[in-house]
C-alpha positions as CSV (number, residue, x, y, z in Angstrom):
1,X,125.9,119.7,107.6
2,X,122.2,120.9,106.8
3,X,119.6,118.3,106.5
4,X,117.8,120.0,103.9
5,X,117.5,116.5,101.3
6,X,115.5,114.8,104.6
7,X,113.3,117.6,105.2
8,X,112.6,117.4,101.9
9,X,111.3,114.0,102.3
10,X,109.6,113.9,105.0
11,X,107.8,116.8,103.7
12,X,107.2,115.1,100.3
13,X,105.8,112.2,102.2
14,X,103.9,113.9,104.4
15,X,101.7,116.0,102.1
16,X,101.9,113.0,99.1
17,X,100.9,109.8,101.2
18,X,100.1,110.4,104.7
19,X,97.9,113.8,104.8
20,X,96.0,112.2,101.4
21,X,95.1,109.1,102.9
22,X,93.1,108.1,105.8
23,X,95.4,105.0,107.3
24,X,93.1,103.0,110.2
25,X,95.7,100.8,111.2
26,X,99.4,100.6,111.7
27,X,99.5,98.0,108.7
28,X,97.8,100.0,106.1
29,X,100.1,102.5,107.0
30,X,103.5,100.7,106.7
31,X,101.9,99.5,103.4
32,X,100.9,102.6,102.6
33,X,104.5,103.8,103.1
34,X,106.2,101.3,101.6
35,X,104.2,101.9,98.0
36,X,105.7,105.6,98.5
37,X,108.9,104.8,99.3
38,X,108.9,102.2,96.7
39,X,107.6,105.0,93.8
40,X,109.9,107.3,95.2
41,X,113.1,106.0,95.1
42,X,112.0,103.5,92.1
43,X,109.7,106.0,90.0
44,X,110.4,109.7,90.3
45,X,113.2,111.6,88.7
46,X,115.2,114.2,90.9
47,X,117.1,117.1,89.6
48,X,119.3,116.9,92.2
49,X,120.6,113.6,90.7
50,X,120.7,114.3,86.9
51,X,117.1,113.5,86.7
52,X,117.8,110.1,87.8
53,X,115.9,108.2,90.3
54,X,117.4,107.3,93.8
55,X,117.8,103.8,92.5
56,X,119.6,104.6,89.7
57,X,121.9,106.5,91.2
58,X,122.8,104.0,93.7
59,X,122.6,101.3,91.0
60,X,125.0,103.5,89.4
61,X,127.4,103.9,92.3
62,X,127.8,100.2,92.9
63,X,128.3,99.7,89.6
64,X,131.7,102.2,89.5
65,X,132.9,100.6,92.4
66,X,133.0,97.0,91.0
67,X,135.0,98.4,88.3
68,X,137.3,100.4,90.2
């Protein structure tokens, strides 16, 4: 199996949080991170997944299995 979809995302969170901001410590950037993550999976649409966000379709995958 190729791991295109995580190379992908390292590479989106590479050149959209951690190249754009100068992180001094190791909190600031877990913090850092963890706002990205958060937008990511929360916020951003992906084609790949109907243009819905990575929570929504994992919302919407436990949602068809409590029904099933």
């Amino acid at each position: 199996m190729d791991n295109v979809f995580i190379e992908r995302l390292w590479r989106s969170l590479k050149y959209e949080c951690v190249y754009l901001h100068a992180f001094e410590t190791g909190s600031e950037l877990r913090t850092g991170l963890a706002a990205w993550i958060g937008y990511y999976s929360g916020s951003w649409p992906h084609s790949a997944l109907s243009g819905q966000t990575p929570n929504e379709a994992y919302g919407a995958g436990e949602t068809m299995k409590l029904a099933a």
